[in-house]
C-alpha positions as CSV (number, residue, x, y, z in Angstrom):
1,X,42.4,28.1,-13.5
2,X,40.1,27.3,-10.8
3,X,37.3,30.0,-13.1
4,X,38.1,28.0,-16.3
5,X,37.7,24.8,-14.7
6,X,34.4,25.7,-13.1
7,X,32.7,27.4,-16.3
8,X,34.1,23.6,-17.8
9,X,32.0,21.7,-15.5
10,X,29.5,24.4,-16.1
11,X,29.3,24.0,-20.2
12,X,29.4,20.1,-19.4
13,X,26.5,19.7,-17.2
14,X,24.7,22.4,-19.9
15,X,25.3,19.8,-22.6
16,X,24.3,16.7,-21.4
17,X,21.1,18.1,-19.5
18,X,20.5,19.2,-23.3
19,X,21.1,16.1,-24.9
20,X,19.1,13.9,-21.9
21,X,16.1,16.0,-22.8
22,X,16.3,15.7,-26.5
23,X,16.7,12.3,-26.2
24,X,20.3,11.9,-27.1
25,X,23.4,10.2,-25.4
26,X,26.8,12.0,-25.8
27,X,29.1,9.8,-25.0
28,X,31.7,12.3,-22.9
29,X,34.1,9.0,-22.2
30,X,37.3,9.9,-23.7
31,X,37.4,13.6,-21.9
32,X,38.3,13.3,-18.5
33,X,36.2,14.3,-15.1
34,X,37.8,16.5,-12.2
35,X,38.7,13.9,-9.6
36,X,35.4,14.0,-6.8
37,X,32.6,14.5,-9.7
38,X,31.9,11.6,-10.5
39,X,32.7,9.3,-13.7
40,X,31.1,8.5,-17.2
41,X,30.2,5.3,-18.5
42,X,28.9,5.4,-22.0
43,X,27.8,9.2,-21.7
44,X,25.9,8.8,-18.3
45,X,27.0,9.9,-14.9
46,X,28.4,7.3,-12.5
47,X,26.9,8.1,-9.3
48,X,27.6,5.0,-7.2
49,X,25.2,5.5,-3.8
50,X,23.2,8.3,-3.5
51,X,23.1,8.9,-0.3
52,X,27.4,8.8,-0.2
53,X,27.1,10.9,-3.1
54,X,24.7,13.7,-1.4
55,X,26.5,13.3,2.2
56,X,29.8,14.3,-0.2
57,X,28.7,16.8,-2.3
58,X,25.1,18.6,-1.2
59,X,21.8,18.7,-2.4
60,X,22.2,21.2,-5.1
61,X,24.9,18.8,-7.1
62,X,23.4,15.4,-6.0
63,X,19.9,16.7,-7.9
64,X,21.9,17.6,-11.0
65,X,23.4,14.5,-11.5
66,X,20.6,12.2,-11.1
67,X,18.5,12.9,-14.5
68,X,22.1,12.5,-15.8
69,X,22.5,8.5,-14.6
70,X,20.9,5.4,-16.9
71,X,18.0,4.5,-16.0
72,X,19.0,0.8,-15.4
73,X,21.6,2.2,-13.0
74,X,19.3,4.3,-10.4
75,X,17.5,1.8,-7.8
76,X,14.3,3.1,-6.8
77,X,14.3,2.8,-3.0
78,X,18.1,4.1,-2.8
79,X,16.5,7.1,-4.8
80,X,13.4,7.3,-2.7
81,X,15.6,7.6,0.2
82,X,17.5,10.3,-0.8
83,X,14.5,12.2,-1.6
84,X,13.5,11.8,2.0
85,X,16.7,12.5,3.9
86,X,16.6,15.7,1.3
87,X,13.2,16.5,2.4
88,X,13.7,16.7,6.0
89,X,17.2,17.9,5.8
90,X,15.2,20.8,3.7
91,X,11.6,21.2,4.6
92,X,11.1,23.9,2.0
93,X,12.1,22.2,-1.1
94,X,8.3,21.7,-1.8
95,X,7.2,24.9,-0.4
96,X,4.3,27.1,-2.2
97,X,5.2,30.4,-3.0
98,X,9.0,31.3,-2.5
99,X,10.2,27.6,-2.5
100,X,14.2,26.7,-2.4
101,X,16.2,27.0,-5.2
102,X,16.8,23.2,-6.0
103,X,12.9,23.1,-6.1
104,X,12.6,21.8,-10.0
105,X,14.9,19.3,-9.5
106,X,14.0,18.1,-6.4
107,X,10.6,17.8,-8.2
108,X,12.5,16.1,-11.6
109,X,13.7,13.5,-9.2
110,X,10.6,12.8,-7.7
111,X,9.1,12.2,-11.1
112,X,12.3,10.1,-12.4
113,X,11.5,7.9,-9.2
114,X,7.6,7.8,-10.1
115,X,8.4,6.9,-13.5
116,X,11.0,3.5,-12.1
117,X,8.5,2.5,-9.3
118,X,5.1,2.4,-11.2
119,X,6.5,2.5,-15.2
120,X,5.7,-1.4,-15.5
121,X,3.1,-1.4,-13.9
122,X,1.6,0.9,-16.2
123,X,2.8,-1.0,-19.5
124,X,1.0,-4.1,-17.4
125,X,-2.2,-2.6,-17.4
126,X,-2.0,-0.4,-21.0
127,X,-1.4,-4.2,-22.3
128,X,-4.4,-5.8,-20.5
129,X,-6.1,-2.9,-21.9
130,X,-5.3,-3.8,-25.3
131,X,-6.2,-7.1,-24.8
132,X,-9.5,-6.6,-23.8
């Protein structure tokens, strides 16, 4: 059970990383979630605080689940923060050569955090561009 349930998660997590990147939103609602994972809302993953969330489950399953959460829903400085604590709880997550294994994602993260910090300030300036 425990193998079927894990290779479950497994295929889930597979799927919706898919469907993030290909710009799609499956809405996973009516299955249900194994009770400590987390919850959907309107095929995106309900993290509630990040740093709860990491202090609860590790690095390797707080940095999958983030790309998997709205956009609206992630707060920048909460995020930041975890990406700190992670940092110095790991000091080789950005490592050259033989880095950790959560490397990408730590490094996905760090871009969706870039991308909610500076994203209007960008569409700011590309419309005074415009203007002008």
């Amino acid at each position: 059970l425990a193998v079927r349930l894990l290779f479950a998660i497994q295929l889930y997590h597979q799927v919706q990383v898919c469907a993030f990147f290909m710009g799609y939103s499956i809405d996973f609602s009516r299955f249900s979630t194994p009770t400590g994972v987390g919850s959907l809302s309107n095929g995106n993953f309900k993290m509630g605080n990040i740093m709860d969330y990491y202090n609860t489950h590790g690095l390797s399953q707080t940095l999958s689940k983030i790309p998997l959460i709205a956009p609206e829903d992630i707060e920048p400085d909460s995020l930041v923060q975890f990406l700190n604590k992670a940092l110095e709880d790991y000091p080789d997550l950005l490592a050259v050569g033989k880095g950790h294994q959560s490397r990408s994602q730590f490094k996905k993260c760090i871009s969706i955090w870039d991308w909610l910090k500076y994203s209007n300030a960008a569409k700011n300036q590309m419309n005074i561009l415009k203007e002008n």
